[in-house]
C-alpha positions in Angstrom: -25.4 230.1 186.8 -23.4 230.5 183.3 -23.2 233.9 182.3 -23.9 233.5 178.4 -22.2 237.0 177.9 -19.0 236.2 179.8 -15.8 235.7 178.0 -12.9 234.8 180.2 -10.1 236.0 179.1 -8.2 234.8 182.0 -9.6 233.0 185.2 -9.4 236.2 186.8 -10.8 238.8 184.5 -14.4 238.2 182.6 -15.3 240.3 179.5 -19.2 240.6 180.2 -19.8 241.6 176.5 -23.3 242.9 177.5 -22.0 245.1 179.3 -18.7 246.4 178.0 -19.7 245.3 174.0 -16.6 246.8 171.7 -13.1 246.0 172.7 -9.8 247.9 171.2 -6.8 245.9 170.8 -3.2 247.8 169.8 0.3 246.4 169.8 3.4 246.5 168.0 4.2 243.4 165.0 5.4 240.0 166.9 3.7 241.4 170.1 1.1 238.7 170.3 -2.1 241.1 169.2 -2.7 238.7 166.4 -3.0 235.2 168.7 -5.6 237.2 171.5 -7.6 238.6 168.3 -8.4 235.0 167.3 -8.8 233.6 170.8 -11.2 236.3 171.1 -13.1 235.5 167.9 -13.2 231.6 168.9 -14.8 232.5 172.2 -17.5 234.8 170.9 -18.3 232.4 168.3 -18.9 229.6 170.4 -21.1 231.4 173.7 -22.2 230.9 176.2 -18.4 229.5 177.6 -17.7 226.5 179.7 -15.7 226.7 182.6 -11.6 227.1 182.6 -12.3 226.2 178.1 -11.3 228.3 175.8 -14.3 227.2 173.3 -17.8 227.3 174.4 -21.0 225.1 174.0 -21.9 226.7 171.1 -25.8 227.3 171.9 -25.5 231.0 171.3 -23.3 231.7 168.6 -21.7 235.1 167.9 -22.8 236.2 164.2 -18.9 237.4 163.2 -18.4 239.7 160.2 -14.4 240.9 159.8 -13.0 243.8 157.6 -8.8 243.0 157.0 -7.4 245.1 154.3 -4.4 243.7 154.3 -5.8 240.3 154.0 -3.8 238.9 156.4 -4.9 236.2 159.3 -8.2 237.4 160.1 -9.2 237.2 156.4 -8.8 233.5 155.7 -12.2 233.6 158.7 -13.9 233.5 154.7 -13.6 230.3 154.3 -15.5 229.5 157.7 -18.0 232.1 157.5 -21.3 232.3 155.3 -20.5 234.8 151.8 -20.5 238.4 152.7 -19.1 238.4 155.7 -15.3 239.1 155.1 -14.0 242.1 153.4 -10.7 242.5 151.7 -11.1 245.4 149.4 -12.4 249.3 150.5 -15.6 248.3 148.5 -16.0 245.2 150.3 -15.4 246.5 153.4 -17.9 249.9 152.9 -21.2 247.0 152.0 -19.9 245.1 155.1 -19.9 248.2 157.4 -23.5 249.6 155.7 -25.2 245.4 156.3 -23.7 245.8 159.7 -25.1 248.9 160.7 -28.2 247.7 159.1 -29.0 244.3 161.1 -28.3 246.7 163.8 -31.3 249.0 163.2 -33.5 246.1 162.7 -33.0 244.5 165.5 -33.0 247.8 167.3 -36.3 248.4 165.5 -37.9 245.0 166.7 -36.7 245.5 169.6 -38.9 249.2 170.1 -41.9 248.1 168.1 -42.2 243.9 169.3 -41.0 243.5 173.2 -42.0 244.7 176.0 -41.0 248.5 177.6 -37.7 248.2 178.9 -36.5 245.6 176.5 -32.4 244.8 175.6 -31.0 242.5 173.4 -29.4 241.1 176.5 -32.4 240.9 178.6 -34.1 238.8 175.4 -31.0 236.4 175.2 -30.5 237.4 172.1 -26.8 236.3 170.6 -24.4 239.1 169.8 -23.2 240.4 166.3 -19.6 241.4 166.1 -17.7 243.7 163.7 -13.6 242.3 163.8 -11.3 245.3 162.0 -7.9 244.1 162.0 -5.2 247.0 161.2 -7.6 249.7 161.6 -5.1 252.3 160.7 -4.7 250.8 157.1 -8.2 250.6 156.7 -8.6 254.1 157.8 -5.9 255.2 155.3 -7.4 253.8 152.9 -10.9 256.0 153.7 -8.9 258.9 154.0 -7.1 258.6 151.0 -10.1 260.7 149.4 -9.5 261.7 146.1 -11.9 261.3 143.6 -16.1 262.6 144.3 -16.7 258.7 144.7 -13.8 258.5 147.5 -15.2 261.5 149.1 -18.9 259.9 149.2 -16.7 256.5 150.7 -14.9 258.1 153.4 -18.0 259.9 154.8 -20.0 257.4 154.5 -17.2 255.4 156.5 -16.7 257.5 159.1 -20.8 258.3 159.5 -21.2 254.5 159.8 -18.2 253.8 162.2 -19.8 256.3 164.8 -23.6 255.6 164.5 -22.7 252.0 165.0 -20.3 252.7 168.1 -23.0 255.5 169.2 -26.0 253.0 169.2 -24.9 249.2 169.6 -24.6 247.9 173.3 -28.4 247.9 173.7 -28.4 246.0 170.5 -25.5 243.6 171.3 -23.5 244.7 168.5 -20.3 244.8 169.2 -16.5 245.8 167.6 -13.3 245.2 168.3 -10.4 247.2 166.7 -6.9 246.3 166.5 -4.3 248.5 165.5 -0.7 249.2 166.4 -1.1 252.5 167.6 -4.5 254.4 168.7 -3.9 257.7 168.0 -5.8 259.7 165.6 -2.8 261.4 163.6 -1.5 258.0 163.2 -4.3 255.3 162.7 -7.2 257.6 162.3 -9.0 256.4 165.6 -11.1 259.2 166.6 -11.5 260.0 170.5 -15.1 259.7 169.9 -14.9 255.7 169.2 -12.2 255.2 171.8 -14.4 256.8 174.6 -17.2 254.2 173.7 -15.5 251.2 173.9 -15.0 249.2 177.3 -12.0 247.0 177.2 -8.5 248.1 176.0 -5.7 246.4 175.7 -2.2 246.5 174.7 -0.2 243.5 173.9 3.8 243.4 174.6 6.3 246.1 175.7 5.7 249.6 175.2 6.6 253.1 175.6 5.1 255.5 178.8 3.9 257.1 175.8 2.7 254.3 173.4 0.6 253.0 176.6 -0.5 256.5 176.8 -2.2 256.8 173.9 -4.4 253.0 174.9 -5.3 253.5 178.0 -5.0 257.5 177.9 -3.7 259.6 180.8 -5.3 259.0 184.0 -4.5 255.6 184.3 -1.7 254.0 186.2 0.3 251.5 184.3 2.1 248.8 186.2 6.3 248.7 185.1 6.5 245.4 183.8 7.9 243.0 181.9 6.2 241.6 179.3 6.7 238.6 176.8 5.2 237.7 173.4 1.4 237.0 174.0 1.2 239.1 177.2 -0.4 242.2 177.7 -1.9 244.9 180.1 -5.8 245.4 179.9 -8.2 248.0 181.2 -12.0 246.8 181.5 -14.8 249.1 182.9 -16.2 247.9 186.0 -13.3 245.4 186.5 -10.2 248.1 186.7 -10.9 251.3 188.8 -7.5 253.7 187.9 -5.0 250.9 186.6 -4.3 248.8 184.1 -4.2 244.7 184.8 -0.8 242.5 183.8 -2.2 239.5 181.5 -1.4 236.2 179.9 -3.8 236.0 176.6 -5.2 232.7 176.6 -3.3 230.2 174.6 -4.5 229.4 170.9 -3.5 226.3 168.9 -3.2 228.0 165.6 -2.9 225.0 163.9 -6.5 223.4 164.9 -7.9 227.3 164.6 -9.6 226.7 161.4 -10.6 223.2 162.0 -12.2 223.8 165.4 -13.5 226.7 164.5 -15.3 225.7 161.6 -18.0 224.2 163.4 -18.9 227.0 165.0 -19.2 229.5 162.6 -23.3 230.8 163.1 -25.1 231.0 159.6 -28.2 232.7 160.9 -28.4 236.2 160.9 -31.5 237.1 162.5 
């Protein structure tokens, strides 16, 4: 039986969104964190998966929003999406963040007031709403960069909305995924309190002992091994015990992205 959650990132290792919902993703420039980003996002978008595929059959859509302040790859997804979904600017990306949050308490809500005790989004087969932030620690910067009473009200606001989403959104099927080059908080902002709720990290390409570190953090063992452009090392709860897993990221044609991808952009957003 096809599990409509299931995202295989490799034939080996299965991202069960359901249960493991937000995903971090760091990596130096030219490592390949770009390329698994968007494989990612074409998988979501077209659940529930078919077999040894990177696209699915498309009967349960992921509803994809994306916040990319440096409006880079994952901010041409605009022209697939519905309006309102991609983010460029700090405003932009604050109304994103505060419409996230609120589809999540609604369905939340419905969830508590319509369906039986014991209810999930998951157990109603409901589809799965993801939150993409590419470059996290610019988009942080920009937050922090608090100036002004306005700024202030922004980056609390922010922050506030960042962790009541990450604190509330598996039963709710809301998920994020965060790429960044490094996850550190000095650096890119990323607050231990996020990182300890989300259930699949990876880092793409070579690295230090202490750049790995800082992924994956310190109890973890972490293979010696070469890696190439597009490959990576990946810890999943439930699939990984103590160690991190050697990966190939599944291979995307970037020049059919936008074209196959276009169909299977979800409008609805209930």
């Amino acid at each position: 039986m096809i599990n409509r959650y299931a995202v295989n990132i490799t034939k080996s290792i299965e991202w069960n969104i359901a249960d493991n919902i937000s995903a971090l993703i760091t990596g130096a420039r030219g490592s390949g964190k770009s390329f698994l980003l968007l494989s990612l996002i074409a998988m979501l978008a077209t659940l529930p998966q078919k077999q040894n595929d990177l696209l699915g059959t498309s009967m349960m859509p992921t509803q994809i929003f994306a916040i990319d302040l440096k409006n880079s790859d994952v901010a041409r997804l605009k022209m697939l999406l519905p309006s309102n979904r991609v983010a460029h600017t700090k405003s932009d990306a604050l109304n994103i963040l505060e419409r996230f949050v609120g589809f999540m308490k609604q369905r939340l809500e419905f969830i508590q007031n319509e369906t039986p005790f014991g209810s999930t989004a998951k157990s109603l087969g409901m589809p799965a709403f993801y939150l993409i932030i590419d470059e996290w620690s610019a988009t942080s910067a920009v937050f922090n960069d608090a100036i002004t009473k306005e700024d202030k009200v922004q980056k609390f606001k922010w922050f506030n909305l960042m962790h009541e989403l990450m604190m509330l959104n598996r039963q709710a099927l809301f998920g994020v995924i965060i790429a960044t080059q490094q996850a550190t908080v000095t650096n890119s902002g990323l607050s231990t309190a996020i990182q300890e709720e989300v259930g699949l990290k990876v880092h793409m390409g070579n690295a230090t002992s202490e750049a790995y570190r800082l992924t994956f953090g310190n109890d973890l063992k972490i293979p010696n091994k070469y890696l190439d452009v597009g490959e990576g090392k990946l810890w999943l709860e439930g699939h990984n015990l103590d160690w991190t897993t050697p990966f190939a990221a599944p291979y995307i044609d970037t020049d059919n992205f936008w074209k196959y991808s276009s169909t299977s952009s979800g409008k609805s957003e209930r």
